[in-house]
Every structure is written in structure tokens, then in C-alpha cells.
PyMOL Python script that loads the backbone (N, CA, C, O; Angstrom):
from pymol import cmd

cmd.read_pdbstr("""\
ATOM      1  N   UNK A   1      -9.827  14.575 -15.223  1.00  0.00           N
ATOM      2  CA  UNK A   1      -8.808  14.162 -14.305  1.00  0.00           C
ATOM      3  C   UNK A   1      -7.877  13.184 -15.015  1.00  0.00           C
ATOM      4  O   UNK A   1      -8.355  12.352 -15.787  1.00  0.00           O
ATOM      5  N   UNK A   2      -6.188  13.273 -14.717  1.00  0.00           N
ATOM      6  CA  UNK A   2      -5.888  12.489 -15.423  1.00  0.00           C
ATOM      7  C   UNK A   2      -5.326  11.127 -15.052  1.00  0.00           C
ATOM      8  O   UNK A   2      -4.235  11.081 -14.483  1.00  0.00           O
ATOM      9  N   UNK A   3      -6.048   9.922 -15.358  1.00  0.00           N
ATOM     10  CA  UNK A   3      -5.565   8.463 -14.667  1.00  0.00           C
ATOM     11  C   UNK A   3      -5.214   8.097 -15.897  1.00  0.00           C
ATOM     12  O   UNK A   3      -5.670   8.439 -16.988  1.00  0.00           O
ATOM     13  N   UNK A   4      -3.847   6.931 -15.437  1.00  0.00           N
ATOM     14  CA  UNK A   4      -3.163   6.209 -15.590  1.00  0.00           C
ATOM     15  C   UNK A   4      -3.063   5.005 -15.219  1.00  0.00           C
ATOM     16  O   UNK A   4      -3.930   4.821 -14.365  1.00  0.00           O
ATOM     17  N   UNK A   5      -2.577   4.240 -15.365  1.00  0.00           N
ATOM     18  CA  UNK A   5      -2.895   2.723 -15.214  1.00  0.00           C
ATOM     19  C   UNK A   5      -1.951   2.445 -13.906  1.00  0.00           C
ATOM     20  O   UNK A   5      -1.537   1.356 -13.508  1.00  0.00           O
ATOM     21  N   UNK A   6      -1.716   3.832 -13.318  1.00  0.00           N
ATOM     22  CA  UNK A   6      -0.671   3.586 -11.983  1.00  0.00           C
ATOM     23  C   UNK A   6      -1.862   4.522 -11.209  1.00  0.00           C
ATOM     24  O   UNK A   6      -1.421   4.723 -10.077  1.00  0.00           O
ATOM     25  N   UNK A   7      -2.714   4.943 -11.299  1.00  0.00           N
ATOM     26  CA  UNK A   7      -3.510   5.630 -10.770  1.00  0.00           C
ATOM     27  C   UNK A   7      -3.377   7.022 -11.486  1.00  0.00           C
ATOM     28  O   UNK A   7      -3.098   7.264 -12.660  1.00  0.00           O
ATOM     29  N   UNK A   8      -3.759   8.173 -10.060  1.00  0.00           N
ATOM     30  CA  UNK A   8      -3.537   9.789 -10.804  1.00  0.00           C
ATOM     31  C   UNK A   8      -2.332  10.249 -10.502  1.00  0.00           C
ATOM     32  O   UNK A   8      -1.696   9.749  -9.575  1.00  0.00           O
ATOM     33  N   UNK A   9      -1.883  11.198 -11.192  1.00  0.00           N
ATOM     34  CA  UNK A   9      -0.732  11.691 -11.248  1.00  0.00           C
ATOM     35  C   UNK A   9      -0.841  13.118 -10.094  1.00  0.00           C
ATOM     36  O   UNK A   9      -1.660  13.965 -10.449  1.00  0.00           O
ATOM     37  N   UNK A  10      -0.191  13.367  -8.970  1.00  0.00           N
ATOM     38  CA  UNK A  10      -0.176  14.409  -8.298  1.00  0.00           C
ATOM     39  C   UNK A  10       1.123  15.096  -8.166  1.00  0.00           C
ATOM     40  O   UNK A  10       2.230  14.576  -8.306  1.00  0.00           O
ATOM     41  N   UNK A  11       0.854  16.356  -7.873  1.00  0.00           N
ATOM     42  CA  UNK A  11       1.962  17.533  -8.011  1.00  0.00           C
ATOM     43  C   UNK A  11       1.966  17.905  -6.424  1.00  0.00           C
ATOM     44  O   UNK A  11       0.988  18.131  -5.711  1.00  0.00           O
ATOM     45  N   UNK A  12       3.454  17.906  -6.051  1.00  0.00           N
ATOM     46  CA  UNK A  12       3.549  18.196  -4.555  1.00  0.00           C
ATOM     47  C   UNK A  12       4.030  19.468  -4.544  1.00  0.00           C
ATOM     48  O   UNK A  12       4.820  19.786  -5.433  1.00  0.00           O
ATOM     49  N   UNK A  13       3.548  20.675  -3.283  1.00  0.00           N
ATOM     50  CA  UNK A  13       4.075  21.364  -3.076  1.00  0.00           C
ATOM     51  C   UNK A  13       5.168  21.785  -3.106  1.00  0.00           C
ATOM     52  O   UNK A  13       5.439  22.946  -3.413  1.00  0.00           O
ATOM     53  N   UNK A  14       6.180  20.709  -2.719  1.00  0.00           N
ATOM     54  CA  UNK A  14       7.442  21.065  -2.789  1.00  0.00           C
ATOM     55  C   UNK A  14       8.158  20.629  -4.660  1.00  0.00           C
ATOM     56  O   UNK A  14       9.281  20.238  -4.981  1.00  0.00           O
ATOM     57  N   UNK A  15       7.123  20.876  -5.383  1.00  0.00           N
ATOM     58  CA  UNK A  15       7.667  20.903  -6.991  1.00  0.00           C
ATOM     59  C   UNK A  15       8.418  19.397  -7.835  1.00  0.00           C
ATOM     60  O   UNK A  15       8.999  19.241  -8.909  1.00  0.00           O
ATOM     61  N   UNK A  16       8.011  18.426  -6.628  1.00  0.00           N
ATOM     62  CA  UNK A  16       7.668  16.530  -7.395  1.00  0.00           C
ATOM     63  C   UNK A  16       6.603  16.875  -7.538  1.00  0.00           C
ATOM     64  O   UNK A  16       6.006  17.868  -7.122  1.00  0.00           O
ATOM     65  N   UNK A  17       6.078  15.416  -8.621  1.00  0.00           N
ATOM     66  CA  UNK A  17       4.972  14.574  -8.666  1.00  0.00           C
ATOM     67  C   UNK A  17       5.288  13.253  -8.362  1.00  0.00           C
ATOM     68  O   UNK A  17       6.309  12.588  -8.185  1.00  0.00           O
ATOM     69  N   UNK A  18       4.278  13.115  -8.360  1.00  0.00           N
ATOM     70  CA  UNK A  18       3.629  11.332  -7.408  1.00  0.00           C
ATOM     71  C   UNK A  18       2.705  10.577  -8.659  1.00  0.00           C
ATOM     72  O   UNK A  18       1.969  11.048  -9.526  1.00  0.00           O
ATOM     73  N   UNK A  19       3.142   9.078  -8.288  1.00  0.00           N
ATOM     74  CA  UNK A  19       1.658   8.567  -9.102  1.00  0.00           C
ATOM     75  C   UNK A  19       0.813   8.171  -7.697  1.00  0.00           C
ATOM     76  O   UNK A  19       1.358   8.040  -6.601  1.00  0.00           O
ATOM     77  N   UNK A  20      -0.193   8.056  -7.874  1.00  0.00           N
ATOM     78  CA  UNK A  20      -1.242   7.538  -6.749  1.00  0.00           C
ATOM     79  C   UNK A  20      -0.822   6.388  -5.963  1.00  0.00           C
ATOM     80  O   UNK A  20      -1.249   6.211  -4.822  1.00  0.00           O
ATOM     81  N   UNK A  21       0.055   5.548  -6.569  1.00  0.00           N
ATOM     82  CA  UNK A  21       0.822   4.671  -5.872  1.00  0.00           C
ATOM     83  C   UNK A  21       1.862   5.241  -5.031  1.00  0.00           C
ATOM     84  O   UNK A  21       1.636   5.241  -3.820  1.00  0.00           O
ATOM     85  N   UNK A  22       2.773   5.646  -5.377  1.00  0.00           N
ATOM     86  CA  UNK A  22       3.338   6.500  -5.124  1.00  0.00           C
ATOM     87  C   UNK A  22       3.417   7.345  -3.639  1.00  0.00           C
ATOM     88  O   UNK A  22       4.406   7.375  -2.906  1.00  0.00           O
ATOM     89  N   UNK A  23       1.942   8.111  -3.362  1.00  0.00           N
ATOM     90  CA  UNK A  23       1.122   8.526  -2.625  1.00  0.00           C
ATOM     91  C   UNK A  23       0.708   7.870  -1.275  1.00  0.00           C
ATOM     92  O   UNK A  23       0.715   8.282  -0.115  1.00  0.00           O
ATOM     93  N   UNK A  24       0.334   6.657  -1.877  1.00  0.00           N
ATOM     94  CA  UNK A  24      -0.052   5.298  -0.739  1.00  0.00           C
ATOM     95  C   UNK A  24       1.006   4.674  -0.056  1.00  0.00           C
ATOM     96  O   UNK A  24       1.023   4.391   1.142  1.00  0.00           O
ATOM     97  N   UNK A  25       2.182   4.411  -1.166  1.00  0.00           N
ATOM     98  CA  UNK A  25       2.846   4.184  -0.323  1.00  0.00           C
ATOM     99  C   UNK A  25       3.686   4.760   0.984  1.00  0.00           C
ATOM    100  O   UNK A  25       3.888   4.328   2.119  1.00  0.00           O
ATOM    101  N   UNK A  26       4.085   5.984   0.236  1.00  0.00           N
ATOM    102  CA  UNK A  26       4.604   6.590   1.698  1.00  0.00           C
ATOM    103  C   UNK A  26       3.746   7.087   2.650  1.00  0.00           C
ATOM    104  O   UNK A  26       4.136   7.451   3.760  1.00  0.00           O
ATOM    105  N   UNK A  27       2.542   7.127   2.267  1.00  0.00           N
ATOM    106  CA  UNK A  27       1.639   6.963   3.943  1.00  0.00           C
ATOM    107  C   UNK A  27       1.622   6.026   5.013  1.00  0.00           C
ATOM    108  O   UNK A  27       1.616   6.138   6.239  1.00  0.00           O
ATOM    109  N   UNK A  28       1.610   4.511   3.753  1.00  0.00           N
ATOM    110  CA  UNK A  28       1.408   3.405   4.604  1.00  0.00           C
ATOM    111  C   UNK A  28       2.585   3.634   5.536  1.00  0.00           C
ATOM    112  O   UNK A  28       2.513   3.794   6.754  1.00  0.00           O
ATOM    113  N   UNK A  29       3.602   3.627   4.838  1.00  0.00           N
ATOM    114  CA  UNK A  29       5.135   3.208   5.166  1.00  0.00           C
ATOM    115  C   UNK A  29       5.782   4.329   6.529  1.00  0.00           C
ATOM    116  O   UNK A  29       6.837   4.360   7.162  1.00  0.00           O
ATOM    117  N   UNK A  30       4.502   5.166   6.534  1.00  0.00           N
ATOM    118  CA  UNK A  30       5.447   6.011   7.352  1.00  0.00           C
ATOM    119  C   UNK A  30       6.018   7.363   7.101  1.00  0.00           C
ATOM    120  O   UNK A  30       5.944   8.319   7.872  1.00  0.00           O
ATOM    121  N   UNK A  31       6.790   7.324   5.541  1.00  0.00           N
ATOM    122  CA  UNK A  31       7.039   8.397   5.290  1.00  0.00           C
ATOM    123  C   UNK A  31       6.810   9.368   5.607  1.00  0.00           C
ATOM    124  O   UNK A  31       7.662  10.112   6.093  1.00  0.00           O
ATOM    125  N   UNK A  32       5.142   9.806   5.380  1.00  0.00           N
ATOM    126  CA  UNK A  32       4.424  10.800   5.236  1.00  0.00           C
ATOM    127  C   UNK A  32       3.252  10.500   6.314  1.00  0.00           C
ATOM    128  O   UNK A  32       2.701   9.402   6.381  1.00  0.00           O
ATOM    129  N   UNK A  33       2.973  11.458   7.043  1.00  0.00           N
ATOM    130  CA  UNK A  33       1.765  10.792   8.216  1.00  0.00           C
ATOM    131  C   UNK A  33       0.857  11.954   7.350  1.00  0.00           C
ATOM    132  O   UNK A  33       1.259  12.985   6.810  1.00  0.00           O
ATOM    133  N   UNK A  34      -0.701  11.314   7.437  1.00  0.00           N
ATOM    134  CA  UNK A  34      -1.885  12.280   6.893  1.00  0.00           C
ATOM    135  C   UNK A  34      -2.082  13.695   8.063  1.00  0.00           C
ATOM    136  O   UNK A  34      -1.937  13.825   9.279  1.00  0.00           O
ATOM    137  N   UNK A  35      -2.489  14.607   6.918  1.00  0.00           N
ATOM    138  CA  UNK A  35      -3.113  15.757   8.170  1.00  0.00           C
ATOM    139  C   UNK A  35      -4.298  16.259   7.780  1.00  0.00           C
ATOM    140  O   UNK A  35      -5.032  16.467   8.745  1.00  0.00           O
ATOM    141  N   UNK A  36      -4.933  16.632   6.375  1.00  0.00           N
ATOM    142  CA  UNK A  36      -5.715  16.371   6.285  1.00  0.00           C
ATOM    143  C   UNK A  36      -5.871  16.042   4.640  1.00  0.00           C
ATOM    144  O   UNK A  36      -5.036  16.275   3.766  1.00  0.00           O
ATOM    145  N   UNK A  37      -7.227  15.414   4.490  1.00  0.00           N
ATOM    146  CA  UNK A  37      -7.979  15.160   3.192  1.00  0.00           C
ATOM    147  C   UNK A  37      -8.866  15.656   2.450  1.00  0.00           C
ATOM    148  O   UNK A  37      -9.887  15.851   3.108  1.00  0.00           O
ATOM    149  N   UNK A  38      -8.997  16.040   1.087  1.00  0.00           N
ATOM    150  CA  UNK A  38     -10.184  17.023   0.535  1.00  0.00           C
ATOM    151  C   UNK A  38     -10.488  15.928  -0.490  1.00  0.00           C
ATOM    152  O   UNK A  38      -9.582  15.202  -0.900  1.00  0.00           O
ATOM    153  N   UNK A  39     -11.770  15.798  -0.914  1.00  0.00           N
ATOM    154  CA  UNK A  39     -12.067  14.699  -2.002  1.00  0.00           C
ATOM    155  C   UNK A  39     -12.184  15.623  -3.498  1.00  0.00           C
ATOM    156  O   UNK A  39     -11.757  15.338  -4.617  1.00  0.00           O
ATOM    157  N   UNK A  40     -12.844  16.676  -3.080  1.00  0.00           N
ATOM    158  CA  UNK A  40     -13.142  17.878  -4.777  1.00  0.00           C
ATOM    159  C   UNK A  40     -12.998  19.057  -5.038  1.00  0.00           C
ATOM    160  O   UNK A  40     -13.870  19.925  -5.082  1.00  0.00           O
ATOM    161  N   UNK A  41     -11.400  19.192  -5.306  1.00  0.00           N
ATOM    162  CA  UNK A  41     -10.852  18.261  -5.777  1.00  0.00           C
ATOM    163  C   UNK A  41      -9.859  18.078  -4.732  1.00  0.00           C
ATOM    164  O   UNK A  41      -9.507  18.830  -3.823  1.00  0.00           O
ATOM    165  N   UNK A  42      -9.214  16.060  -5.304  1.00  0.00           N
ATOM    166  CA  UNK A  42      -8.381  15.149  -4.647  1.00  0.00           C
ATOM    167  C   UNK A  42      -7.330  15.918  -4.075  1.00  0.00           C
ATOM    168  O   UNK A  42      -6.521  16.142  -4.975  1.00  0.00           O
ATOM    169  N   UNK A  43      -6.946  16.446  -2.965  1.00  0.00           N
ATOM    170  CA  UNK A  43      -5.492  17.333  -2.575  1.00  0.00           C
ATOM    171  C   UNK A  43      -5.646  16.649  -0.876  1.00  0.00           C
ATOM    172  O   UNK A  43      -6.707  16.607  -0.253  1.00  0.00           O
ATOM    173  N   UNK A  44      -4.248  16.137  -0.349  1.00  0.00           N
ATOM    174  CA  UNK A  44      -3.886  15.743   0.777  1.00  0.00           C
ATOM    175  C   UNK A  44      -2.826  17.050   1.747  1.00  0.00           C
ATOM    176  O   UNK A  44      -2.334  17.986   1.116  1.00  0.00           O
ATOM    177  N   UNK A  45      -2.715  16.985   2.519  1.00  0.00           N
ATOM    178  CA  UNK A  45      -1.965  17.477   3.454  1.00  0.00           C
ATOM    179  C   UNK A  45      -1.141  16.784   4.176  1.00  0.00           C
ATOM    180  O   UNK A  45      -1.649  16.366   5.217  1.00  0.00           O
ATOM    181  N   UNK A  46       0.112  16.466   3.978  1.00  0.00           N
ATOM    182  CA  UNK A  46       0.517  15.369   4.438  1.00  0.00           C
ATOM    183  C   UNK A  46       2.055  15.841   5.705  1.00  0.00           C
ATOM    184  O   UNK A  46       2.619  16.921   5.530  1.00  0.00           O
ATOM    185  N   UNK A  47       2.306  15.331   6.327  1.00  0.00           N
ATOM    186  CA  UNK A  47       3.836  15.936   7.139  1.00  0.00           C
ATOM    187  C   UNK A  47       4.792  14.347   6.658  1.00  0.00           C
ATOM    188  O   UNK A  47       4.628  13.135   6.522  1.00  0.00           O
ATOM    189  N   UNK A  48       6.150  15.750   6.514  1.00  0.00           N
ATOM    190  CA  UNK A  48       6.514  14.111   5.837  1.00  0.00           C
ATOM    191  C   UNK A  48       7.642  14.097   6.943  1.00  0.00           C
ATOM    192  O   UNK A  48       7.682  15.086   7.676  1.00  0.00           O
ATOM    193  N   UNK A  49       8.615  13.033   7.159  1.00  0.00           N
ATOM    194  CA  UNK A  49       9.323  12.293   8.178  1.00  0.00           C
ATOM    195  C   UNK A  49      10.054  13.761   8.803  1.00  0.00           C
ATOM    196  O   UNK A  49       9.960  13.960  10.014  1.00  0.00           O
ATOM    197  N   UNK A  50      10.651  14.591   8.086  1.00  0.00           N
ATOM    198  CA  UNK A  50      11.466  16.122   8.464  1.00  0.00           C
ATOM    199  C   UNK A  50      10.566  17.096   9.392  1.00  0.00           C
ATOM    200  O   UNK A  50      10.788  17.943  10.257  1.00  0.00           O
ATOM    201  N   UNK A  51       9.676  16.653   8.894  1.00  0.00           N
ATOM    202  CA  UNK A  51       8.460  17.556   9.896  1.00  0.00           C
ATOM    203  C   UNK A  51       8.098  18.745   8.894  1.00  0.00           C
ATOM    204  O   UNK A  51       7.658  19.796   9.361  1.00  0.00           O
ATOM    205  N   UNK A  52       8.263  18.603   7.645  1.00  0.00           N
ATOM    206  CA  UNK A  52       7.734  19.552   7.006  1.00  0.00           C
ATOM    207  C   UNK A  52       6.077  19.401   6.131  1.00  0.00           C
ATOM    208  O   UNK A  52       5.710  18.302   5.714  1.00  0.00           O
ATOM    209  N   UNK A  53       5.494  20.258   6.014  1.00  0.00           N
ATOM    210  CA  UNK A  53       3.803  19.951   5.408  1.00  0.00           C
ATOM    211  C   UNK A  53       4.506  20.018   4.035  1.00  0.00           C
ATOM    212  O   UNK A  53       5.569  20.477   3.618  1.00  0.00           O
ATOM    213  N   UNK A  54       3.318  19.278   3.450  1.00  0.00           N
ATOM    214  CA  UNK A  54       3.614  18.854   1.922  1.00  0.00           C
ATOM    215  C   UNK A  54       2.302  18.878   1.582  1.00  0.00           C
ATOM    216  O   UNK A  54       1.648  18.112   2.291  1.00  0.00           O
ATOM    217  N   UNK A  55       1.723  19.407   0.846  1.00  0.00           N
ATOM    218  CA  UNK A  55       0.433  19.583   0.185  1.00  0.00           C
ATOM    219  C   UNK A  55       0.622  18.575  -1.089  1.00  0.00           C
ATOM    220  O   UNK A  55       1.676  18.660  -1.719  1.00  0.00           O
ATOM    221  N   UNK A  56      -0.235  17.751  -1.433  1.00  0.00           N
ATOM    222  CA  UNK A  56       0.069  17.040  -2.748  1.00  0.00           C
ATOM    223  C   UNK A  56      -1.661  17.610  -3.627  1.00  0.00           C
ATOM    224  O   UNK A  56      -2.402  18.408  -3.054  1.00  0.00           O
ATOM    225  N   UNK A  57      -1.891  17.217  -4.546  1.00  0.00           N
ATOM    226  CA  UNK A  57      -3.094  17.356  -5.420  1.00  0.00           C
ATOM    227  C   UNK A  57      -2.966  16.719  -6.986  1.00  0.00           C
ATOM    228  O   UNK A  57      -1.942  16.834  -7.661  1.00  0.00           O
ATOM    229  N   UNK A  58      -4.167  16.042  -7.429  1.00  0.00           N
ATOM    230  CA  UNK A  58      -4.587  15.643  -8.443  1.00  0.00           C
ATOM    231  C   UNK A  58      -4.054  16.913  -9.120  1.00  0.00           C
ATOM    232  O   UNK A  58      -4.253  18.105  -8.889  1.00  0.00           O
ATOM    233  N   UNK A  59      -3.177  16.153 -10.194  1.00  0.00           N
ATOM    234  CA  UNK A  59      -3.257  17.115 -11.560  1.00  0.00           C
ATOM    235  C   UNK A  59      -3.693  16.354 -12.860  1.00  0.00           C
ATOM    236  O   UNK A  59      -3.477  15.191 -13.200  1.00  0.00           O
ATOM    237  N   UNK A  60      -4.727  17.892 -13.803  1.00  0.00           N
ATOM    238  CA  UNK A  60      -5.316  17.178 -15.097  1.00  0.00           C
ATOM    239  C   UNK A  60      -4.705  17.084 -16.031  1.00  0.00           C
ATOM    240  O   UNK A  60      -5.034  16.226 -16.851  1.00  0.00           O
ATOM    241  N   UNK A  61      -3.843  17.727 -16.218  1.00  0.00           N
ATOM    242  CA  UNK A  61      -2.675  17.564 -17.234  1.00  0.00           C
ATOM    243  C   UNK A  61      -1.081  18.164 -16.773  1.00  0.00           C
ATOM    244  O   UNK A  61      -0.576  19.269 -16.571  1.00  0.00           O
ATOM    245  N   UNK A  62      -0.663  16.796 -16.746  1.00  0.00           N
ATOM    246  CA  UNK A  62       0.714  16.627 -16.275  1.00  0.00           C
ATOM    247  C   UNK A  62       1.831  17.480 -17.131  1.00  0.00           C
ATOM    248  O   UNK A  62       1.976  17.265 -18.335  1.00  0.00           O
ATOM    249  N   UNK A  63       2.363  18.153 -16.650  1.00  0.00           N
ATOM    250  CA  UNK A  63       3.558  18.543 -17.787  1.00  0.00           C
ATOM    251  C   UNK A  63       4.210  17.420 -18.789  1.00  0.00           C
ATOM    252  O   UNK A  63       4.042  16.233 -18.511  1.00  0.00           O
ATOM    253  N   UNK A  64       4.905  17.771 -19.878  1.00  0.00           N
ATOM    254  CA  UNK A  64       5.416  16.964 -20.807  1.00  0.00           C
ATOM    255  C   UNK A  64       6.539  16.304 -20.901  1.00  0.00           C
ATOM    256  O   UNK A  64       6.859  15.440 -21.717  1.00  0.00           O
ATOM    257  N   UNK A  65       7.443  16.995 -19.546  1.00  0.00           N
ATOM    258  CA  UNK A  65       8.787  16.712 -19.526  1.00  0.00           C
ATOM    259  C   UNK A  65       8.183  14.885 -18.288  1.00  0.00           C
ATOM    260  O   UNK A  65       8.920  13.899 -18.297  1.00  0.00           O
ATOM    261  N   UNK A  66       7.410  14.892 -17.798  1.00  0.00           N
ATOM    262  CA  UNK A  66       7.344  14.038 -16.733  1.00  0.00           C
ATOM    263  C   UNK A  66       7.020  12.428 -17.220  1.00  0.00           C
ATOM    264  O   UNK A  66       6.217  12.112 -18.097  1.00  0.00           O
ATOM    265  N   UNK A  67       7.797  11.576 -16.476  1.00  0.00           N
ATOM    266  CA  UNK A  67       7.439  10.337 -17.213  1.00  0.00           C
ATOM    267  C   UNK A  67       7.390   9.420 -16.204  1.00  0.00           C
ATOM    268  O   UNK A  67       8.196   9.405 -15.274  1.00  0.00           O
ATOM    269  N   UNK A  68       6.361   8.547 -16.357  1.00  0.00           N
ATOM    270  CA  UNK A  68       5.982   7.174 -15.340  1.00  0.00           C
ATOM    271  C   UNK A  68       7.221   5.867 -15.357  1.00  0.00           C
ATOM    272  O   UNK A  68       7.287   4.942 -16.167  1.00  0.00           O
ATOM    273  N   UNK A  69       7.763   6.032 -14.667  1.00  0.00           N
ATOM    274  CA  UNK A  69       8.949   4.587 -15.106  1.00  0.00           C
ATOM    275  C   UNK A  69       8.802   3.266 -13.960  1.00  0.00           C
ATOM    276  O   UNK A  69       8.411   3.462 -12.809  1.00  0.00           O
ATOM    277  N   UNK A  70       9.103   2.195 -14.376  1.00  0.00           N
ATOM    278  CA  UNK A  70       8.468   1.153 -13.851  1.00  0.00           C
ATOM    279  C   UNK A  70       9.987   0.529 -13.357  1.00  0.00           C
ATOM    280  O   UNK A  70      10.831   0.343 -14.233  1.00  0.00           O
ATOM    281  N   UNK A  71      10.291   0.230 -12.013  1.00  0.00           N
ATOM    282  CA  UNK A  71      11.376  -0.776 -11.704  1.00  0.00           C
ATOM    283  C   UNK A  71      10.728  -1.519 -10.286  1.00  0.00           C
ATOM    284  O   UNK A  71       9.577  -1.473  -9.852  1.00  0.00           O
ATOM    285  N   UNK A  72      12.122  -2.320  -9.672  1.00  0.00           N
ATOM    286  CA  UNK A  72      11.588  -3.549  -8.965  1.00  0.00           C
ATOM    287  C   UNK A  72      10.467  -2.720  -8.220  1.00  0.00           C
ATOM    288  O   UNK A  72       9.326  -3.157  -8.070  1.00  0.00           O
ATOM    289  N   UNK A  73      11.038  -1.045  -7.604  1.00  0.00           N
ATOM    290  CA  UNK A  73      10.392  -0.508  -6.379  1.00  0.00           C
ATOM    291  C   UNK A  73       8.995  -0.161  -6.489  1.00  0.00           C
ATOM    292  O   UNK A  73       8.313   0.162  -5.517  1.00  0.00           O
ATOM    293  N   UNK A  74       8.470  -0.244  -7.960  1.00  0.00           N
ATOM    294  CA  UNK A  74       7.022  -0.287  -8.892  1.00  0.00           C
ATOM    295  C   UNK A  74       7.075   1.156  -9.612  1.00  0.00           C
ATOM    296  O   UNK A  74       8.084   1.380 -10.280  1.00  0.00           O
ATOM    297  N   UNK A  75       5.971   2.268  -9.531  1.00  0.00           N
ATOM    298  CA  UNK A  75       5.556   2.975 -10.532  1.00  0.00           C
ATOM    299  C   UNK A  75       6.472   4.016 -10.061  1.00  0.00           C
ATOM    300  O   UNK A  75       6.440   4.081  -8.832  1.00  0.00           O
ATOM    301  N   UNK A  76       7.332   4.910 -10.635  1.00  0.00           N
ATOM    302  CA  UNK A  76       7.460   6.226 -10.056  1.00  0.00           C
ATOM    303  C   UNK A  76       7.882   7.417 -11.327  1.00  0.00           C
ATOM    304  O   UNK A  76       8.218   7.117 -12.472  1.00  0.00           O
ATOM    305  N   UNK A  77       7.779   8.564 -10.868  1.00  0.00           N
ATOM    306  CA  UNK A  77       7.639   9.846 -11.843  1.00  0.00           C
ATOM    307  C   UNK A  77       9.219  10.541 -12.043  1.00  0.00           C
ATOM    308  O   UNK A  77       9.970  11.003 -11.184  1.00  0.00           O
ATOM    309  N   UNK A  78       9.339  10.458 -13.050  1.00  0.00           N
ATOM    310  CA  UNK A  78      10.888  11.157 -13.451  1.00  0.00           C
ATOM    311  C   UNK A  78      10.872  12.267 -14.036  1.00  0.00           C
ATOM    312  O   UNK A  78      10.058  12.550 -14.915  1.00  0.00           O
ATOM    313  N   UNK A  79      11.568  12.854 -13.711  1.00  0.00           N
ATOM    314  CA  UNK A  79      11.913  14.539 -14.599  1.00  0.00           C
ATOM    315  C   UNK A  79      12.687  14.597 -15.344  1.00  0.00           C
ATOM    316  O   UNK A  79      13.771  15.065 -14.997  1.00  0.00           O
ATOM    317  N   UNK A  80      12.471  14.095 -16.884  1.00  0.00           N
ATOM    318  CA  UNK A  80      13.065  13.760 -18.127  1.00  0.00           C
ATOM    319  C   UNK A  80      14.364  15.106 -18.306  1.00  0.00           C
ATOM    320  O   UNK A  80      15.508  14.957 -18.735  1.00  0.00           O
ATOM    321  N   UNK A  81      13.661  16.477 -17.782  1.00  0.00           N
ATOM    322  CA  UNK A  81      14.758  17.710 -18.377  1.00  0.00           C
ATOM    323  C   UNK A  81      16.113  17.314 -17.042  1.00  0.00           C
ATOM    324  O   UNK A  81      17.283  17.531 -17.359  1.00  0.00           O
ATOM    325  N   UNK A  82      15.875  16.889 -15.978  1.00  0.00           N
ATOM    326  CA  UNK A  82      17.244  16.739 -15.283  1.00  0.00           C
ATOM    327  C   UNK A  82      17.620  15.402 -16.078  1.00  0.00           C
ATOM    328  O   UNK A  82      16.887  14.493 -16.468  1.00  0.00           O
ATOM    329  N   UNK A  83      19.218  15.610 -16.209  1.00  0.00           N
ATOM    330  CA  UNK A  83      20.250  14.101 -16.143  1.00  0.00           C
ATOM    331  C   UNK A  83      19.797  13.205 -15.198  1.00  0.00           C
ATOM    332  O   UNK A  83      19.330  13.617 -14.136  1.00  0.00           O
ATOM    333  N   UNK A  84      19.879  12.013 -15.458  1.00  0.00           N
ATOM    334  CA  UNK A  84      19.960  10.809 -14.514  1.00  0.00           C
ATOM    335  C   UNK A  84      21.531  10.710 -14.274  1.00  0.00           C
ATOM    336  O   UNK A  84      22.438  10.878 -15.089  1.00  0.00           O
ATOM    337  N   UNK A  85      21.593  10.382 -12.899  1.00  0.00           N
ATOM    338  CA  UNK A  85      22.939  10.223 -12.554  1.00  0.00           C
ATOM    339  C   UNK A  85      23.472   9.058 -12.440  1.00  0.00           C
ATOM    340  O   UNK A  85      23.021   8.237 -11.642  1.00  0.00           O
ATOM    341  N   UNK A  86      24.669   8.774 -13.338  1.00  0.00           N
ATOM    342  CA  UNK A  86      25.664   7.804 -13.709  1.00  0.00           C
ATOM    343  C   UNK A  86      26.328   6.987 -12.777  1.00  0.00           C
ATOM    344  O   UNK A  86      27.171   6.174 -13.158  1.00  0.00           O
TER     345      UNK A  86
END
""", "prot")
cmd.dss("prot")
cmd.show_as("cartoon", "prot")
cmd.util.cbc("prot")
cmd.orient("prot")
């Protein structure tokens, strides 16, 4: 499984990833309300604010393009092959 010092890295249905922080937070916050939980392996079911299901899951090896970046808002996952916008 692969952890990071932000937790695990998960791949959402809808084709993001999450770090485990990431994850927590938009539950706490609301974002995302739980629907259900599997422990083995780690995969959530989550509805997020639109009313759409979002399946998330532990992944063991993250693609290469993906990178952990750290600002005020804390850990989050970037997709190095898109531009950042200017």
C-alpha cells in the first residue's frame, strides 16, 4: 500500500486523486457525506455536495505524472501533465 507522510494516496472515480488528508477533510467539512466503507481493501463511497456518488480507493502505486504539493490549504495532489493556470 502506498503511504506517504500525508497519509495514502486515493484515486476517485471521477479520475482525481486524494491524499488521505485530503479525504478527511471533505467529509468533515461537508463536502462529501459517507455512504459506505470497506476496510480490504480501503475504498469509500462517498456523495459529494452535487449529489453525485464518488467511489474513492487506496492506490499502490500512484501514477508518475501525480505530485503531493504543500500550501497554506495543507497536502493536495496535482496533475503535473495539465498546465497550471496563470
Amino acid at each position: 500500500m502506498n503511504e506517504t507522510s500525508f497519509g495514502r494516496v486515493y484515486a476517485g472515480s471521477n479520475g482525481n486523486y486524494y491524499t488521505e488528508r485530503q479525504l478527511e477533510r471533505n467529509l468533515r467539512s461537508g463536502c462529501w457525506t459517507p455512504c459506505l466503507r470497506q476496510r480490504n481493501p480501503a475504498r469509500r463511497l462517498v456523495e459529494t455536495r452535487e449529489g453525485n456518488l464518488l467511489l474513492v480507493g487506496v492506490v499502490s502505486h500512484p501514477p508518475p505524472w501525480i505530485e503531493i504539493r504543500i500550501s497554506k490549504g495543507g497536502a493536495r495532489i496535482v496533475d503535473t501533465r495539465v498546465p497550471l493556470p496563470e
